[in-house]
C-alpha positions as CSV (number, residue, x, y, z in Angstrom):
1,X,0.0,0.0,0.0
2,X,0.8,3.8,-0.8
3,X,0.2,6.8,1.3
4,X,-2.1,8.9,-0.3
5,X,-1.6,12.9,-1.0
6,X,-4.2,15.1,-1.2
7,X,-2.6,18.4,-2.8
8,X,-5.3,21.3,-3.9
9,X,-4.9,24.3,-6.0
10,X,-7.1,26.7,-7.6
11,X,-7.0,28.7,-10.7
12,X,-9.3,30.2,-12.2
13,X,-10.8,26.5,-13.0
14,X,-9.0,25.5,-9.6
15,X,-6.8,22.3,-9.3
16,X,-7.0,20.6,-6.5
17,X,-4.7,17.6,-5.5
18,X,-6.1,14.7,-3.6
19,X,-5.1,11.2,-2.7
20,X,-6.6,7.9,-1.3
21,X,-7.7,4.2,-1.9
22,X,-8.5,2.6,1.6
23,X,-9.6,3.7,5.0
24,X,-8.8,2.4,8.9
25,X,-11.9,1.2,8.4
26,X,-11.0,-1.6,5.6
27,X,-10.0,-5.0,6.6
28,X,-9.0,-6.2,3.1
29,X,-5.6,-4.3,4.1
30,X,-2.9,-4.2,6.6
31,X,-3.4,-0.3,7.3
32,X,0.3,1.3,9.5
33,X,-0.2,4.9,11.1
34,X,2.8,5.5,8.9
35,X,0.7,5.4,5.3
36,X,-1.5,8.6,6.8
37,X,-2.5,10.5,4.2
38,X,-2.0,13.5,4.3
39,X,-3.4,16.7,2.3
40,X,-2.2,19.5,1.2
41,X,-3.0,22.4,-1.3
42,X,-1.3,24.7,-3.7
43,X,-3.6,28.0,-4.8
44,X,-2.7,29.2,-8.3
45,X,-2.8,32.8,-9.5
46,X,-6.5,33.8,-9.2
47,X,-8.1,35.1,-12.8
48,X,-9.5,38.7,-12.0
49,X,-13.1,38.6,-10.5
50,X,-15.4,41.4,-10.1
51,X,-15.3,44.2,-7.3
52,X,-16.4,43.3,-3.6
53,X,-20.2,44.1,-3.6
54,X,-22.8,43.6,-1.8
55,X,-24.3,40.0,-3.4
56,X,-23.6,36.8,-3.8
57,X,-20.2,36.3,-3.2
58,X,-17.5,35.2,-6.0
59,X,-15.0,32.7,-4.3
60,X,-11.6,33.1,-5.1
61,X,-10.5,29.9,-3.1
62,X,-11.6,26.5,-2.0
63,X,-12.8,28.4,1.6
64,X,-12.2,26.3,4.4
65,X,-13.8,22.8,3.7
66,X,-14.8,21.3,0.7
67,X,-16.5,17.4,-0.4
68,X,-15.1,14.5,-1.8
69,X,-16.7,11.5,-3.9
70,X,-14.6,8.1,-4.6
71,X,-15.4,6.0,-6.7
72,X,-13.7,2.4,-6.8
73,X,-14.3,0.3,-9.6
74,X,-12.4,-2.6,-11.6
75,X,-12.2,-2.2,-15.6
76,X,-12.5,0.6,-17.9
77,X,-15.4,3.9,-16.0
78,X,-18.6,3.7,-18.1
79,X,-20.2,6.7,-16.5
80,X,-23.4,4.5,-16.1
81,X,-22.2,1.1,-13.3
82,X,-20.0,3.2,-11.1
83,X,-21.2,4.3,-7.1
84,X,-19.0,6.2,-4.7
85,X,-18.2,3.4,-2.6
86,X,-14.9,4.5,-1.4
87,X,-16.0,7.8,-0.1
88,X,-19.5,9.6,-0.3
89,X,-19.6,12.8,1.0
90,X,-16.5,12.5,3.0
91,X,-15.6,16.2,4.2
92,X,-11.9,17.8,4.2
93,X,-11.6,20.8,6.0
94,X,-8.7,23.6,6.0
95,X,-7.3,26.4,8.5
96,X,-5.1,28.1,5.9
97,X,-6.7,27.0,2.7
98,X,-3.5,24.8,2.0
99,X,-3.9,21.7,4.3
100,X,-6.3,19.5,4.3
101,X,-7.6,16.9,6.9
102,X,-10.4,14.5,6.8
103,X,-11.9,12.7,9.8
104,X,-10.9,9.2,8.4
105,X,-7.2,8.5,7.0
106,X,-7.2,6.9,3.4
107,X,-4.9,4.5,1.9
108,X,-4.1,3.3,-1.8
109,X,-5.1,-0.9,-2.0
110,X,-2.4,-3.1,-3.8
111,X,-4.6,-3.6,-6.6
112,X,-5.2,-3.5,-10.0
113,X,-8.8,-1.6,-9.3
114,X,-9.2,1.9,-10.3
115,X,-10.2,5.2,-9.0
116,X,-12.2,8.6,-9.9
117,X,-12.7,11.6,-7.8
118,X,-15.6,14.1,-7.9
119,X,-15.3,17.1,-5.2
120,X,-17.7,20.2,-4.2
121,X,-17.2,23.3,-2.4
122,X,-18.5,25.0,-0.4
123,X,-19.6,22.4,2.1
124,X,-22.6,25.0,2.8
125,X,-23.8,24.7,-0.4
126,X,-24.3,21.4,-1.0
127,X,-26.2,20.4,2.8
128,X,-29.2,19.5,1.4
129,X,-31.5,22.2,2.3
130,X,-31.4,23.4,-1.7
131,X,-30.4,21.1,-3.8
132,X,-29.4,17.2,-3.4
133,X,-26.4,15.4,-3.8
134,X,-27.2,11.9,-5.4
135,X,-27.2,9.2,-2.8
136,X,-24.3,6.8,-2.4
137,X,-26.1,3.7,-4.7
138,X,-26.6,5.9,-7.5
139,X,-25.0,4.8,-10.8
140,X,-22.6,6.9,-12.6
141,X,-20.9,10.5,-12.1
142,X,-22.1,12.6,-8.2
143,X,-25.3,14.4,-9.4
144,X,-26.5,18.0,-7.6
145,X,-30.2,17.4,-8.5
146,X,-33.4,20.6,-8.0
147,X,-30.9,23.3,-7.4
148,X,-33.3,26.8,-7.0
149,X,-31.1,29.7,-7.2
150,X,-32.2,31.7,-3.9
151,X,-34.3,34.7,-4.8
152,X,-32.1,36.9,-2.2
153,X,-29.3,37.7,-3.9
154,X,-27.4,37.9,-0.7
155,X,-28.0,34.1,-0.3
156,X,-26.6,32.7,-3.8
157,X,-23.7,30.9,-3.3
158,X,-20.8,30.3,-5.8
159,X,-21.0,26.8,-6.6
160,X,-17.7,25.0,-7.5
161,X,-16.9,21.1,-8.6
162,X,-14.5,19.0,-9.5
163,X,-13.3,16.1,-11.5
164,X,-10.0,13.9,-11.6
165,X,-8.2,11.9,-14.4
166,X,-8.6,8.2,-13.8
167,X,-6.2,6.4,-11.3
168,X,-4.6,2.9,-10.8
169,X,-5.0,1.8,-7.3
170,X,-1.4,-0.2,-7.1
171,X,0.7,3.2,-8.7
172,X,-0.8,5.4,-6.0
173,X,0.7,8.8,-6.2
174,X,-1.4,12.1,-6.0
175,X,-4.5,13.1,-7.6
176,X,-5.8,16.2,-9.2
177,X,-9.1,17.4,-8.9
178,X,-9.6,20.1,-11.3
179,X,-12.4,22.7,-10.0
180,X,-14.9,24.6,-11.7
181,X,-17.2,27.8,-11.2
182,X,-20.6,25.9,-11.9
183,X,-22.8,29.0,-12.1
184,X,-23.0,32.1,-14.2
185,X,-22.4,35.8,-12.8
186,X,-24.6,38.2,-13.7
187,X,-24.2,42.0,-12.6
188,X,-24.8,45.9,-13.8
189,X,-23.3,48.9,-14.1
190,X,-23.9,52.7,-15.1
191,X,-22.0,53.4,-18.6
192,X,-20.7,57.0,-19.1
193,X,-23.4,57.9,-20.6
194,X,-26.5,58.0,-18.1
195,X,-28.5,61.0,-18.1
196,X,-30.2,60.2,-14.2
197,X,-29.7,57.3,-12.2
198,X,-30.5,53.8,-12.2
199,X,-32.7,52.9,-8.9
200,X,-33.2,49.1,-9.2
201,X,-32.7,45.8,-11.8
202,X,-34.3,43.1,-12.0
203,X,-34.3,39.7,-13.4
204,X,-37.8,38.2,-14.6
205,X,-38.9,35.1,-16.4
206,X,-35.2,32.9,-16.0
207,X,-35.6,29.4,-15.1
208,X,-33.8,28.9,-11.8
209,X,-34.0,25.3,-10.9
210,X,-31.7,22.5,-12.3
211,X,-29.9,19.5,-11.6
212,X,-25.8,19.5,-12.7
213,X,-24.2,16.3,-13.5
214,X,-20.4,16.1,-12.8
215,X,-18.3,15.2,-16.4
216,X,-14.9,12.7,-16.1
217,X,-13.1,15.7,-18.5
218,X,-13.7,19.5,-18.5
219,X,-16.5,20.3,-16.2
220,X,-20.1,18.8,-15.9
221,X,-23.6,19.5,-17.5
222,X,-26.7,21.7,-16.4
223,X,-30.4,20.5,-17.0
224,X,-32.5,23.0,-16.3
225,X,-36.1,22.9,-15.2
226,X,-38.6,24.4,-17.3
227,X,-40.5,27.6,-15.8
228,X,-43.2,27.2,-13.5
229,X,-46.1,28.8,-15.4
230,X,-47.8,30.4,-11.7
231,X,-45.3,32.8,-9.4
232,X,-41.8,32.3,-10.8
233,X,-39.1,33.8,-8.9
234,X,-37.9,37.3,-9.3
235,X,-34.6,38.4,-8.5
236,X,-34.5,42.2,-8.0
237,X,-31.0,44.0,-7.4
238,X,-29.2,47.2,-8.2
239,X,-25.7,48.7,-9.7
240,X,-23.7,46.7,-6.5
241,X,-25.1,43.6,-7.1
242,X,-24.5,40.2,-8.4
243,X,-26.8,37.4,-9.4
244,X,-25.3,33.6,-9.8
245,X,-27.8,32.3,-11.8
246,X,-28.3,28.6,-13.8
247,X,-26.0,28.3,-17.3
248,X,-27.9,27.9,-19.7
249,X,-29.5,29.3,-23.1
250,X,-32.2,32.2,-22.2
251,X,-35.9,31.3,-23.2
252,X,-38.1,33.8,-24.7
253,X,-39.8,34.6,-21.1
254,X,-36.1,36.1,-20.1
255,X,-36.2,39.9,-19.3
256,X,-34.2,42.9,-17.4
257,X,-36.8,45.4,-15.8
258,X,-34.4,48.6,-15.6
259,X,-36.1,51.3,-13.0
260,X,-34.6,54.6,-14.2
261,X,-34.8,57.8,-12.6
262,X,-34.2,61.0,-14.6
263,X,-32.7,64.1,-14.1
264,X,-36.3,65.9,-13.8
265,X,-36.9,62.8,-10.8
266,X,-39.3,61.1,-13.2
267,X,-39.0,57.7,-12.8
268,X,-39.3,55.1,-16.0
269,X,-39.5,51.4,-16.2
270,X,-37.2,50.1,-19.1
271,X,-37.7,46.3,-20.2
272,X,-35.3,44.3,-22.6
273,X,-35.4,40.9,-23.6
274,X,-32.8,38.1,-23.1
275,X,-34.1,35.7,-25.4
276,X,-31.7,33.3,-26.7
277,X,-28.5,35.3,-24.4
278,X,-26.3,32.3,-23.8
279,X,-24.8,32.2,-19.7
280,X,-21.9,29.6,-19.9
281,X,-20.6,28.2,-16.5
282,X,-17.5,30.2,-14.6
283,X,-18.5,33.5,-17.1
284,X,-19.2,36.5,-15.5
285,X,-21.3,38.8,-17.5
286,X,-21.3,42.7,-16.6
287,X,-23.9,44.8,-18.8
288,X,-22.5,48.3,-19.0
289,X,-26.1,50.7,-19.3
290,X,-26.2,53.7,-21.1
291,X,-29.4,55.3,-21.0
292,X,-30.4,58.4,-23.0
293,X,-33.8,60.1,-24.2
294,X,-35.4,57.2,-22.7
295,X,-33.3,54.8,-24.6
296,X,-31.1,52.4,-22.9
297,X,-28.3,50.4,-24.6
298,X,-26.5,47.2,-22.5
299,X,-23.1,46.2,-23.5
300,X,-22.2,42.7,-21.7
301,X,-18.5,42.1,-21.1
302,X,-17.9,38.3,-19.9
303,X,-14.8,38.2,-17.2
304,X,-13.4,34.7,-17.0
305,X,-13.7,34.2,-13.4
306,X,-12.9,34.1,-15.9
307,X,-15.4,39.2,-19.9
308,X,-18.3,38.5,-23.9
309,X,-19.4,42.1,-25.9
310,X,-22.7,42.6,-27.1
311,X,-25.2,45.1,-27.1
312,X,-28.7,45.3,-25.5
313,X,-30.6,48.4,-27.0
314,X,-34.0,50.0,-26.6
């Protein structure tokens, strides 16, 4: 058997190193204190995300804990037989964002099995109270299934996952678990040429449940639910905040609701569709506004939190 490093880093996609392949729990293996493993994480330059406001909150790190799915299997990963049986849900924690402990020690078998790794941060967000992770019999790649994006801003979280490479159980050696932004960043601002002010924004008729399905390559998959046709959500913000909504292609309900107020304090209500707007995952979008003689043009610019150009014009 091989000690097992867990070594984490974060880009802009983070990296994040783990190891393992047995537990003091196994009895298939002769298990010595000295075969700990033991974690620890490198963080990576950070790509440029956008200014503290108050909103959601974009994470520039792992935080202080994150989840880990293992899934032990012999043969070649089909995506469709596979369970975490090695570890479901099995939580590593972090004082300085660079070392990482979990409750149980982990060990590589001597064997000719193989491993995948699936991991989530932050712990928060994934508790079960919105959104569920799928159970520990489940077939195939760690599902986050009937995900509602909060309608308080303040409470939308930035969702991150993350796959590894597949690994041979005898060779050991460390593992990489490459982390993802999973949501999409949506935020204003005033453009240089805004004859008043802008008093609130708000988002209308976006679908805002979904279930995400974790990918063995470069990031997983969003299905999103359709629209309820009685009381969907609204999300309602101004210039200083930040919505972390579903990716996804906009459907023709999709709307901003602009409330401008002039120079003369006459307030105006200015509406623009999204229709057919594409959100991609770990994209922040920031629509410039320029409103003048009661026409408004947005200009989205996508920041890779990775920023896209386009106009939006009244």
């Amino acid at each position: 058997m091989k000690k097992i490093n867990i070594i984490t880093a974060i880009m802009l996609s983070g990296i994040i190193g783990l190891t393992s392949c047995g537990s003091e729990e196994d009895t298939t293996d002769v298990i010595t204190k000295d075969r700990a493993v033991v974690f620890s994480s490198v963080v990576g330059e950070v790509s440029e995300t956008p200014a503290a406001k108050t909103r959601a909150t974009l994470a520039s790190t792992l935080g202080t804990d994150i989840g880990i799915m293992g899934y032990r299997y012999s043969g070649t990963w089909t995506g469709t037989t596979e369970t975490p049986n090695f570890m479901y849900q099995v939580n590593a924690t972090s004082t300085d964002h660079t070392n990482w402990t979990t409750a149980i020690q982990y060990y590589w078998p001597n064997t000719d099995e193989h491993m995948r790794f699936f991991g989530y941060a932050p712990l928060s967000a994934f508790a079960g109270t919105n959104g569920t992770l799928s159970a520990k019999s489940a077939l195939g790649p760690t599902k986050f299934t009937s995900y509602k994006v909060p309608t308080n801003i303040a409470d939308q979280q930035d969702l991150m996952f993350g796959e590894s490479t597949e690994y041979t159980c005898s060779n050991g050696g460390n593992v990489t678990l490459a982390f993802h932004h999973i949501l999409s960043a949506i935020s204003f601002k005033s453009g240089n040429n805004v004859d008043g002010s802008i008093e609130s924004i708000k988002l209308k008729g976006i679908p805002y449940v979904g279930t995400y399905t974790a990918n063995t390559a470069t990031g997983g998959t969003w299905a999103v639910d359709a629209l309820p046709t009685e009381m969907p959500n609204e999300y309602t913000g101004n210039l200083s905040g930040t919505f972390l909504m579903i990716p996804q292609t906009l459907p023709s309900t999709a709307y901003v609701v602009i409330t401008y107020k002039d120079v003369n304090s006459n307030t105006q209500t200015l509406t623009y569709s999204l229709k057919d707007q594409v959100w991609n995952a770990g994209n922040a979008y920031e629509y410039s506004i320029n409103i003048a003689d009661n026409k408004a043009i947005l200009t989205p610019t996508i920041k890779a939190w990775t920023v896209v150009s386009g106009n939006i014009q009244y």
